[in-house]
Each structure stands twice: as structure tokens, then as C-alpha cells.
C-alpha positions, 0 to 999 in steps of 0.5 A: 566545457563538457564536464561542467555540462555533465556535472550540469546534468548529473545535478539536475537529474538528481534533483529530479529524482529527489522532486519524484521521491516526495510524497505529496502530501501523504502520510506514510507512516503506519497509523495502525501498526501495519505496511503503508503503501501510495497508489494513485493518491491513496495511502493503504494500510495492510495490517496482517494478523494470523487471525485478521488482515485490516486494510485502512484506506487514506487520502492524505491522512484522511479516512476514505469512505469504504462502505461500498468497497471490497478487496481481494488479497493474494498472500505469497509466503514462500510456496503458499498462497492464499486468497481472502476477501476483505468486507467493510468493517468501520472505517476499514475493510476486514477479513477474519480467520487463518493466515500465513503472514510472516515476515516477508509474505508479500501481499497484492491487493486489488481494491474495488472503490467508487467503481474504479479498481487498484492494486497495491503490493505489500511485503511484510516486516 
């Protein structure tokens, strides 16, 4: 009897997890060649140039208004760091000039929208 109630509970907790892995409606493909990642319902795009980074704002597919947001980006590549403000541009937030974004650099953005701030963490491919 006690294996048919941990084979019970093996069964659950992996359909649970699979439950938490949906993504609630949120588009995770890249729209704009970049990273996609979720945080608090918003799906954000880091597109990393040398010569520009673009941050596209989504709320299940949708754009989000960044006319009054701003960002700040932390690049990690290998011993270097770099720090870039990012500016609405569009329907995006944007930064231009010289950066160190090969693959593997891993991004933190702090992202100031409607008074409220988020963090979201790329690496890039």
C-alpha cells in the first residue's frame, strides 16, 4: 500500500510542476531576435548589438506603454562590466554605442515602469 501512495505522490507532484512550468498565456518567443524572459507578467526582450541594446516590453503579446519607463542594464562578460541606461525609444526602451555582448554575457535589468521597478536577468546566445 505504501508504494501505491508514493508512486500516488510522485504523480502529483510532477503534474504540479508541469501546472507551474505554463506560461499563462505569455508569448516567449523572441519577436525581435532577441532573449525573452517573464517577470511579473511581462514578457521582456533584450536585443543586444554591439552598437545597440533594445529592450521590447510585452503584456501577453502585447506592447507595453514605455513612454515614462526607463532601464538600467548591468553587462557581465567574462571579468568586464559595463553599466547602459536605456531611454524610451518607440514602443522600446534603447540605448546606442559600444558593447561587449557576446555570447554568454549575462544581462540584469532593473526596469522602472508606472512607479513600480523589476529585474530581469538574461544570458545571451
Amino acid at each position: 500500500m505504501k508504494l501505491v501512495q508514493l508512486i500516488a505522490a510522485l504523480v502529483l507532484a510532477a503534474t504540479g510542476a508541469a501546472f507551474a512550468a505554463e506560461d499563462h498565456g505569455h508569448e516567449t518567443k523572441p519577436l525581435h531576435g532577441g532573449v525573452v524572459v517573464v517577470v511579473k507578467d511581462v514578457e521582456f526582450e533584450l536585443v543586444a548589438k554591439p552598437d545597440s541594446l533594445q529592450l521590447h516590453l510585452r503584456d501577453h503579446g502585447k506592447p507595453v506603454d514605455v513612454s515614462k519607463a526607463s532601464a538600467k542594464l548591468t553587462l557581465l562578460a567574462g571579468t568586464e562590466k559595463q553599466e547602459v541606461e536605456l531611454k524610451p525609444a518607440g514602443e522600446k526602451l534603447e540605448a546606442k554605442g559600444n558593447f561587449k555582448v557576446a555570447a554568454k554575457t549575462k544581462v540584469v535589468a532593473i526596469v522602472s515602469l508606472a512607479g513600480k521597478s523589476s529585474t530581469a536577468r538574461f544570458v545571451l546566445k
